[in-house]
Every structure is written in C-alpha cells, then in structure tokens.
C-alpha positions in Angstrom: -13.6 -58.7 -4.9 -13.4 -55.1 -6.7 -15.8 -53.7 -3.9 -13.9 -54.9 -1.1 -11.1 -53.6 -2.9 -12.5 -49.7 -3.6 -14.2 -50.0 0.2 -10.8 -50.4 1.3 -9.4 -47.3 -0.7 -12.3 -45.8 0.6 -11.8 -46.4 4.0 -8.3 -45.4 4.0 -9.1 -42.0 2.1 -11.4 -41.5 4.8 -8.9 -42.0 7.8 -6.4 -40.1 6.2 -8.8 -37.0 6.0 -10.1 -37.5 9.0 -6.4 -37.5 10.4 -5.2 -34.5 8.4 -8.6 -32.9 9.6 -7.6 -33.2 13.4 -3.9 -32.5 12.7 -4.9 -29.3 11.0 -7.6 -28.2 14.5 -4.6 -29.2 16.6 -1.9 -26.8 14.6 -4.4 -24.2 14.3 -5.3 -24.2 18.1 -1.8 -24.3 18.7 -1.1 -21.4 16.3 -4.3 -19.7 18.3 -2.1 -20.1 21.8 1.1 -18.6 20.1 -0.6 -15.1 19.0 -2.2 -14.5 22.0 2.0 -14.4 23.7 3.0 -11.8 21.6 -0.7 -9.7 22.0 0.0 -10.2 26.5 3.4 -8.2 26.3 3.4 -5.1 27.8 5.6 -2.1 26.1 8.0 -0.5 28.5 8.1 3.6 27.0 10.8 5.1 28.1 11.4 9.2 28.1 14.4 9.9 25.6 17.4 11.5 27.0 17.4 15.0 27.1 20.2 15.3 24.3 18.3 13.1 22.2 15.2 14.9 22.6 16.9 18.2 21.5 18.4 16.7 18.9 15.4 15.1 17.6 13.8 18.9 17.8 16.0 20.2 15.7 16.2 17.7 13.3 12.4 17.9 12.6 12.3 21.4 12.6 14.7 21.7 9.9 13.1 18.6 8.2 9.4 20.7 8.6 10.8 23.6 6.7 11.2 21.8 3.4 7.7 20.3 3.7 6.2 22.8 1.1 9.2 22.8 -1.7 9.5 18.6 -0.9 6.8 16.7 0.4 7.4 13.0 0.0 11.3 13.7 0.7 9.8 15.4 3.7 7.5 13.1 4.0 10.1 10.0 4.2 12.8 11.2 6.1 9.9 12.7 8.8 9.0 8.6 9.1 12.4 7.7 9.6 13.1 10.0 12.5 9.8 9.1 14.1 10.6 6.0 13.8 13.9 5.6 14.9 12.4 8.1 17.9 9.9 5.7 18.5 12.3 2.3 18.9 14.5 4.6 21.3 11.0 5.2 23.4 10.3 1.3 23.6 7.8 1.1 20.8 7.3 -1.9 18.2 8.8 -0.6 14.4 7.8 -3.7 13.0 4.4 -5.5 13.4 1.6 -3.1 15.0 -0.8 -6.1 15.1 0.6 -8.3 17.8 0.5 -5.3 20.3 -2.2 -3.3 19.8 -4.4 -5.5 22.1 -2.6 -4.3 25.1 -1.6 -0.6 25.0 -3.2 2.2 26.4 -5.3 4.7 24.5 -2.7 7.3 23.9 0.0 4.1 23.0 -2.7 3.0 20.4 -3.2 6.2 19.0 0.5 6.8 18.4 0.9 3.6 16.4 -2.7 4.1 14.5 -0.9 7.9 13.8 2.0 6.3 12.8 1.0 3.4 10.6 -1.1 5.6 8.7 1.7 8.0 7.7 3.9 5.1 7.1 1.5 3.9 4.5 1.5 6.8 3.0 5.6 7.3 3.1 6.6 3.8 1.7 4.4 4.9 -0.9 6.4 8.0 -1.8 9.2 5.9 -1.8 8.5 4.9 -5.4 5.8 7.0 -6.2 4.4 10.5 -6.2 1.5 10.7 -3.9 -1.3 13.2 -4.1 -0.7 16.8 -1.7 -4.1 15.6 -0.2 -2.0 12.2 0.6 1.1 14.0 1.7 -1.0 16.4 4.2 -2.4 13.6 5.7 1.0 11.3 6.7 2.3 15.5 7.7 -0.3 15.4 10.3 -0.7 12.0 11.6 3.1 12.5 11.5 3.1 15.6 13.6 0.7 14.1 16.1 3.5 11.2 16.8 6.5 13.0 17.1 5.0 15.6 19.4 3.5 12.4 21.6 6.8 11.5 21.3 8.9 14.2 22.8 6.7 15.0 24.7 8.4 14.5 28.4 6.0 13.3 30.8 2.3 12.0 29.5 1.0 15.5 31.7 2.7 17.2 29.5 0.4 19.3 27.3 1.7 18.2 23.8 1.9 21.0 21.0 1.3 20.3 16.9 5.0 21.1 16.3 
C-alpha cells in the first residue's frame, strides 16, 4: 500500500513538471514572437528644423569650450543635448537593443557612438572618470551630434 502510495506522488510530481515544462516552452516561444515586433520597426529620422539646428550649434559650441576646464560637466550636459537632438530626429533614447536589427549602417553607428558616450556620461554622474574615459564619450560624442545636424545624409559631416 505505501508503494502505490509514493508511485502516485510520483506520478503526479512527474505531470506537474512535465506541465510546468511545456508551459515554460510555450511562454518562452511566446516571449521569442514578442522581441522580434519591436526589432521589425523601422525608425522614421527626421531633419530638425532649421531654428533647432542653429540652436543646437550654438549650444554645443559653447558647451565644447568648457571641455578642457570641465570634462564630465561637459561631458554630461553634451549627452543630454545629443540626446534630446536625437528624440527630435526620430531616434530611440531608451533601449538600443530592440532596434538595432533593423537600421542602416550610418543609424547603427550613431547609436553604437552614442551608447558608448552615454556609458561613460552616467558614470560621471557620480563619479570622476579618467581624461582617457572623458576623451573617449568627447569623441564618440562629437561623431553623433555632427551625424546629427548634419542636413541631408550627402552632406559631408565635419568633427565639430
């Protein structure tokens, strides 16, 4: 009687794992189907307007100048005008990953430009980081906002 008893338990143990296994394959394939959605959208850039573009110049210009006596406050305040330059253009502020699939070379190189530097910038948030560190955001920096105001893709883009 105590076998039939723990071949029961058994039995049941098995077709509850069994279940939870085939539960677990359907939520993940599921899960599989939902990432690709986000991955298939295409971004639509947009130019800025031409008052927003100037104003974006100058702002980083002056911002630029303190680079040497400030880097991470230079460093910080360069990532938030890119990035508020680059959610006015159409691209994603928020996760790189889901996109990055499906953009064109000079899209992906923007974002790789871009998270790289704003590594680098949440890090000066709270923290000195090395001039070595501080170069490196400057110029991955640089190469975004000048993709950035750049008006027309033919448009041979300058290190500003």
């Amino acid at each position: 009687m105590l076998w039939l008893a723990i071949a029961i338990v058994l039995l049941s143990a098995i077709a509850v794992i069994t279940g939870v296994r085939a539960r677990l394959r359907r939520e993940a394939a599921l899960a599989e189907q939902l990432e690709i959605a986000p991955v298939r959208r295409v971004l639509e850039i947009r130019p800025l307007p031409e008052g927003a573009r100037d104003r974006y110049l100058e702002t980083w210009t002056a911002l630029q100048s303190q680079f040497d006596l400030e880097p991470e406050m230079t460093i910080r305040q360069s990532d938030r005008l890119v990035q508020e330059m680059m959610r006015e253009r159409g691209y994603p502020t928020g996760d790189f990953g889901r996109v990055s699939e499906e953009l064109s070379a000079e899209e992906a190189e923007i974002i790789n430009n871009y998270r790289l530097a704003h590594r680098i910038s949440v890090k000066a948030e709270t923290d000195l980081v090395p001039l070595e560190q501080a170069q490196q955001a400057a110029t991955a920096l640089r190469a975004v906002f000048a993709r950035l105001v750049a008006e027309a893709a033919s448009e041979p883009l300058s290190e500003t």
